[in-house]
Structure formats: C-alpha cells, structure tokens
C-alpha positions in Angstrom: 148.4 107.4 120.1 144.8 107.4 119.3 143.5 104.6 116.4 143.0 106.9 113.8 146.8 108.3 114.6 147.4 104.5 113.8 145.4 104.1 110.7 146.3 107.1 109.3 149.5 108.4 110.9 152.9 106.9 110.4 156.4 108.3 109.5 157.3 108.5 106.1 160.4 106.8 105.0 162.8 109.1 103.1 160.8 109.4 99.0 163.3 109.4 96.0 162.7 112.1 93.5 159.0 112.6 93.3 157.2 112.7 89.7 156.5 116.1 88.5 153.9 117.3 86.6 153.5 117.9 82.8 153.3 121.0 81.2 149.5 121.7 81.2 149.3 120.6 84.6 152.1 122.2 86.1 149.9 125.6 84.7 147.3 125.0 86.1 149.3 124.2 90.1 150.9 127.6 88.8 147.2 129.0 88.6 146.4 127.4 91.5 149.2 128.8 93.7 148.9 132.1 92.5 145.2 132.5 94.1 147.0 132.5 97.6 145.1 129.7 99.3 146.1 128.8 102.5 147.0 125.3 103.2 143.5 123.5 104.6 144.8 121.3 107.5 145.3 124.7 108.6 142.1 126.3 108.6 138.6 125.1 110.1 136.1 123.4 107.7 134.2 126.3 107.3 137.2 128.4 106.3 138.3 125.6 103.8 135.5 125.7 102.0 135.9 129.1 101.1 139.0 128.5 99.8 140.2 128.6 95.6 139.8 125.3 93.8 141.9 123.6 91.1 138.3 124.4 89.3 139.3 128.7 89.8 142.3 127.8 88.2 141.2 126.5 85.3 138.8 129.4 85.0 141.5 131.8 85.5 143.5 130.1 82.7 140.3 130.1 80.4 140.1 134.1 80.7 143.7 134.7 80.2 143.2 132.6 77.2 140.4 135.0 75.8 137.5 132.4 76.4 134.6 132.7 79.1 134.5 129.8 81.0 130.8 129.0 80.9 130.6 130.6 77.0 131.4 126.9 76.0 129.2 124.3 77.5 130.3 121.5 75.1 126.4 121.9 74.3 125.5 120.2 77.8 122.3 121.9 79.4 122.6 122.0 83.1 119.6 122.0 85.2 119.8 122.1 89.5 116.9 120.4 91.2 116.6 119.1 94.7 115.6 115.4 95.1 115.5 113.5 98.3 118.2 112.3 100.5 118.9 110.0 103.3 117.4 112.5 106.0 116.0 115.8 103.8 116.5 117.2 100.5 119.6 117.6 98.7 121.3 119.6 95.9 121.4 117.4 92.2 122.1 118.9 89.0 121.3 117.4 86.0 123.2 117.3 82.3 122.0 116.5 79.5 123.6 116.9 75.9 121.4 119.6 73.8 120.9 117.1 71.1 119.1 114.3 72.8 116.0 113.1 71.6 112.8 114.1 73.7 111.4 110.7 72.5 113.6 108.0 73.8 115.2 107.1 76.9 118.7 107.8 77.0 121.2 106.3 79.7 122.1 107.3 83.1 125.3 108.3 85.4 124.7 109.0 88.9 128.0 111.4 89.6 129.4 111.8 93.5 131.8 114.6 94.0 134.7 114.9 95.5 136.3 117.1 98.4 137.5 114.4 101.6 133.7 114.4 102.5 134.3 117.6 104.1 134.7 120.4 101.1 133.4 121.2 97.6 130.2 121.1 95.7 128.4 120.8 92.4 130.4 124.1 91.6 133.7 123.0 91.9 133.2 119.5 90.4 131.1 120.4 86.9 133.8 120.0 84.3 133.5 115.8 84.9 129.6 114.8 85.0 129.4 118.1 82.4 132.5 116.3 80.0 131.0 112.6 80.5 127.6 113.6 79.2 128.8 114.9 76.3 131.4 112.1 75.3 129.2 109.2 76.8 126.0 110.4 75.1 124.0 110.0 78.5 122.2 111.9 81.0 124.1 112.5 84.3 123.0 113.7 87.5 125.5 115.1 89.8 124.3 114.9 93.6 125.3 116.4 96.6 126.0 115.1 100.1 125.7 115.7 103.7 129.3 116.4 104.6 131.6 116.2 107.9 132.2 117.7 110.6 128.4 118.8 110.5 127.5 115.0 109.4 129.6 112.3 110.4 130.0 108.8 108.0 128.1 107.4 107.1 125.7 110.5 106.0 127.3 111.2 102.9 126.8 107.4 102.2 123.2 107.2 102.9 122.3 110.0 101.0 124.8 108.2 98.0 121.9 105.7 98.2 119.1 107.2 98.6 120.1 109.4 95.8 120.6 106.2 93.4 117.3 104.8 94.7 115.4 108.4 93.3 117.3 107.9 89.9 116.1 104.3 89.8 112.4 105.8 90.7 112.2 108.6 88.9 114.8 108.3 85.4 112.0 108.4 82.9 110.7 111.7 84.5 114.1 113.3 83.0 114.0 110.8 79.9 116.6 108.2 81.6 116.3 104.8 81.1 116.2 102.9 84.9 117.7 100.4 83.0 120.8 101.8 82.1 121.8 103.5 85.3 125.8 103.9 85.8 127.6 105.2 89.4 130.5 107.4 89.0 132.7 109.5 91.3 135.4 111.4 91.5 138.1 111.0 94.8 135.4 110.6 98.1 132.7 110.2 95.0 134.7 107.4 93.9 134.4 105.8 97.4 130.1 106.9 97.2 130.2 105.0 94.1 131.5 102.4 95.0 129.4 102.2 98.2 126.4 102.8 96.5 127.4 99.2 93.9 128.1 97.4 97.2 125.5 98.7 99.4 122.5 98.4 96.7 123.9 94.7 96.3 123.0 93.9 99.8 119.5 95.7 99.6 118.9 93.9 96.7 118.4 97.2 94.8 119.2 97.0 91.0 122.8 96.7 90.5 124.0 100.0 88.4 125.6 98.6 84.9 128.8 100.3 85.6 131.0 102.1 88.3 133.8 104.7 87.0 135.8 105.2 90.4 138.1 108.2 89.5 141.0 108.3 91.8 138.8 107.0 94.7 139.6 107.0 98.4 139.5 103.0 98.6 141.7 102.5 101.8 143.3 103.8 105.5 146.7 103.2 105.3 148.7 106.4 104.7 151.9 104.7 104.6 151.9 103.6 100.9 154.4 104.0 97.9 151.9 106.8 96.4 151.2 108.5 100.0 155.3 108.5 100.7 156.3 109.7 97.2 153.1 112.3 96.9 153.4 113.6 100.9 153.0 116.7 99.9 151.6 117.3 96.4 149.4 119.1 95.8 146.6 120.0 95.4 146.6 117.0 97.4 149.0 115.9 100.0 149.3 113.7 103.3 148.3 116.6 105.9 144.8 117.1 103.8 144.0 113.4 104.0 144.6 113.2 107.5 142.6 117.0 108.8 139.8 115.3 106.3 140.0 112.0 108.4 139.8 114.0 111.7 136.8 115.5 110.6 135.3 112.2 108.8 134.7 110.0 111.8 132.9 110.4 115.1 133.6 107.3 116.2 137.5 105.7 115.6 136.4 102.6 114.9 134.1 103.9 111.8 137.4 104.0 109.5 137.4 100.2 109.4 133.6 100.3 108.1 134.0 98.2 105.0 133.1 101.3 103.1 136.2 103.0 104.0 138.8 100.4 104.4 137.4 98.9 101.1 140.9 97.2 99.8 140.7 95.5 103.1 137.5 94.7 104.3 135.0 94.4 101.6 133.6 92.5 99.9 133.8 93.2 96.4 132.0 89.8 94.7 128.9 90.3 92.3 129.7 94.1 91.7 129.2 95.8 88.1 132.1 96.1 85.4 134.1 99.0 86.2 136.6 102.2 85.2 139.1 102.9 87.7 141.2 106.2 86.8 144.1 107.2 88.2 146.7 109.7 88.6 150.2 109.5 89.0 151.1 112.5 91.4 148.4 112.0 93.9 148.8 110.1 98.1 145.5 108.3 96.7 146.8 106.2 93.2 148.3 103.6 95.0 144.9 102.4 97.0 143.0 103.2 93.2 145.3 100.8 91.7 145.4 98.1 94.8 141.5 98.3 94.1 141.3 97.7 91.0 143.4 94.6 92.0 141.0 93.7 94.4 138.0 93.6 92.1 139.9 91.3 89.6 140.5 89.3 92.4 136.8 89.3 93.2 135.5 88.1 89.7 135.0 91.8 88.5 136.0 92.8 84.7 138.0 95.8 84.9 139.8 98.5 83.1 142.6 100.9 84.7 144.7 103.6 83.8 147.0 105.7 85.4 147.7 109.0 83.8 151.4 109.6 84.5 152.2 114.0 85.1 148.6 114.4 86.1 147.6 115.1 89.6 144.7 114.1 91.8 141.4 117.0 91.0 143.3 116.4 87.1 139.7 114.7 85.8 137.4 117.7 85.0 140.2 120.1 83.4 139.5 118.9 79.9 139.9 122.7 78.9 143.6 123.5 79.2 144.6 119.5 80.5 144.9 117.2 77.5 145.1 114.1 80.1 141.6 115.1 81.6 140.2 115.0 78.0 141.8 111.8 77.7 140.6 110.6 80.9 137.3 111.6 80.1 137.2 110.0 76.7 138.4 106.9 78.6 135.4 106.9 80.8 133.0 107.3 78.0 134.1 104.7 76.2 133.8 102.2 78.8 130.3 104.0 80.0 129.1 103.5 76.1 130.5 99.8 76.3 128.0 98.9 79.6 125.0 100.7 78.2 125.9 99.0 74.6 125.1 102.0 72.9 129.3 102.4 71.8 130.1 102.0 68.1 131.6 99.4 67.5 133.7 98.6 64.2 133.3 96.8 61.7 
C-alpha cells in the first residue's frame, strides 16, 4: 500500500442514513444527472474536463424556467484579462458592480476556483465571485491556475500568490483599493486562499483583511464522519477526491505539505478574520468545520456555517438555490464587516 493509499484510502465503516438534499437542490442533482455525465474517477483528466457541471445544471433549469442565463447579470460587468502567474500568464476575470463610482477606490476579493486542482475554470465557477461583488459592494477578480496532472502542487499554489501579489501591485489600475484586498475560494480555491493568507504571512507580503474558505479542502484523511456519511454524494463523493489526489501529487510525500494537510500541519497563528462555509452533504464539511476549529484555536476570529440539504459546488446557484443566496449573503456580510464599509445599525 503506497502512502497516498494510506492518507487517502481506508475502508469505510457501515454510514447510517445519509442526509438528503432539499428541494431546490435535489433539482438541480436531477438536472445534473440528466446531462449523462460519466462518473470522473473513470475517465482521464482531459475527458473530465469536458464533462457537465453542477454550473449546466443550473443553466438548464434557468431556460426551462423561461430566463436566459447570462440575460441577468445582477448588474455585475465581467471583464477577462490575463495577468501574471508563478511561471507565465494566466486567465483572471474581473467583476465589478455597474454602479461603482469611477472616482473612488472600492475594495477587493481575490477569488480561487474550485475543481480538485485538476478540473473547471472561470466558466464553471462565475455565479460566486459574480454574486459576491454584487452583495459585498467590491470588486472581485477571479484567477485561474495551473492545474494537475499537467502541473503538479504546488503550481496552482504559486500562481495563488503571485496572483495576490499582481492585485496588491496593480488594484488602483482597476479602481481597487490595495488596502482592502480580501482572498476567497471555493473547495481547492478555499485551500489557495488559505495558502495564499499563510504563505504571504511568511513573505511578509501584506496580510489580505479577510479569507472566505467555502467548503475548502483543508485536510488528507478520507476516513472522516463527513467522508463516511457523504462516500458517494454527489456531485461530490470519495472516488473523485481520491482520482483528484492521484493526479495532485508527483511526489507522495507532497500531501503532508502544510498546505494540504492544513488541520494538521499548519500553522494557522497571525492569519486574517475569516468565513468558513460549509455544506452538509459533502466528504469535505467535516475538514471545513475541524478548520475552522483550528483557527479559533490559533487566535483567529471566526464565523462558520454549515448549510444543512445543500451539497458541496451548492455556493454559486443563487438562481434556483435559496441556500446559495443565503450563503452568499453570508459572505458579504462578513466581507463588508473586514473592509468596514457594512451598515451598521443604529
């Protein structure tokens, strides 16, 4: 048995009835299924990106619902540039609510995707960093990543960095205020954000103001409560995690890295205020919620919530999900709290 077999293999011990979805949700795995995907631990990486997303679903459910699914762009302009990464350029896409003001610097999130470090794109994840502009009032820029097999960790990290490091540069350019930079991700995004807090605190780069880790990959151990009760979910399930892991590493002993195997190994001491989000029918909520443990632990002020009948990928389906919207509106607030521009009562 090789060490990642150890890490991230394991029997599972018999799960009790397993949460099911809500309403909403369990349309849009309906959707989802009815697209005829095949399962990806089956298929090569190249075949797997070609596969549908939860994001198709939710488009398919928009049309049958009469609506276009770019016809409403919660009045966010979307623009794609290419900045510089860790070793050449690299996809970044920036929001920005139509109303801003030309005339002031407005706050920043730097958003990391999801997709096991292997999959997706700027594509599949626009309904979050698109959502989060609007309800947190800020500019985001959504950035893309080297990914596995074709770049082994820690490429997607470095180019996490160097991304934040061209924000920090180059904010005012797009009217973002350097001072008011946020990282945010969603499921391996969650684990760049993270990185990105911890590894510009050891550069002795400007610490971003806030981190929002939405259901991130935080740990190794494929053996928890959430991993045996969730084995096979979907659109998430044990077999994914473990054809992403064979794909992550090129060397075994990478998945202790303290940027992996973060509820174990790192150290989590003098990083920002942060958002962890969670969902209920996902392998990956019990490492989210041992993490945001962890960064209590570690002096960190924290907020957490798991959204019970959601499923991992539920963040940026605030169109037919009312738990994404809810999500979202979660994030916002506790964006707008860091950047001090929420509204507070009287």
């Amino acid at each position: 048995m090789s060490i990642i077999d150890k890490l991230f293999g394991g029997h599972d011990k018999p799960r009790d009835t397993p949460a099911k979805p809500d309403g909403p949700m369990q349309k849009v795995l309906d959707e989802l299924a009815s697209l005829g995907g095949q399962p990806i631990e089956t298929l090569t990486p190249a075949e797997a990106r070609r596969q549908p997303t939860p994001t198709d679903a939710v488009n398919a459910l928009l049309r049958k619902a009469g609506k276009e699914p770019k016809s409403d762009d919660l009045g966010v302009k979307a623009t794609d540039i290419i900045i510089p990464g860790a070793a050449g350029q690299i996809q970044a896409r920036i929001y920005k609510p139509h109303d801003h003001s030309e005339d002031k610097l407005h706050p920043v999130v730097v958003y990391f995707h999801g997709g096991g470090f292997v999959i997706a794109d700027l594509d599949v994840y626009d309904g979050g960093p698109r959502g989060v502009s609007k309800m947190a009032d800020a500019i985001v820029v959504s950035v893309h990543y080297r990914q596995a097999p074709e770049h082994h960790f820690p490429a997607a990290h470095d180019d996490a960095l160097a991304a934040y490091r061209w924000v920090l540069d180059n904010a005012q350019s797009f009217n973002g205020d350097p001072q008011k930079v946020a990282v945010m991700g969603e499921s391996a995004g969650g684990n760049l954000a993270i990185g990105v807090s911890m590894m510009a605190r050891d550069a002795g780069l400007p610490a971003p103001v806030h981190q929002v880790l939405v259901y991130p990959v935080a740990g190794v151990d494929m053996n928890t409560e959430s991993y045996v009760e969730n084995a096979a979910a979907k659109p998430l399930n044990k077999p994914m995690m473990q054809w992403f892991v064979k794909h992550i590493f090129e060397n075994e002993g990478d998945a202790q890295d303290p940027r992996v195997n973060i509820v174990e190994n790192a150290d989590l001491t003098g990083l920002p205020s942060s958002t962890v989000i969670c969902a209920e029918i996902d392998p990956l909520r019990s490492e989210g919620e041992l993490l945001a443990e962890r960064l209590e632990q570690a002096g960190v002020e924290v907020r957490h919530k798991t959204f019970h009948g959601s499923t991992h990928e539920f963040f940026g389906m605030a169109m037919v999900v009312p738990d994404a919207a809810a999500a979202q509106t979660f994030a916002a607030h506790e964006l707008k709290r860091a950047f001090g521009t929420a509204i507070l009562p009287i």
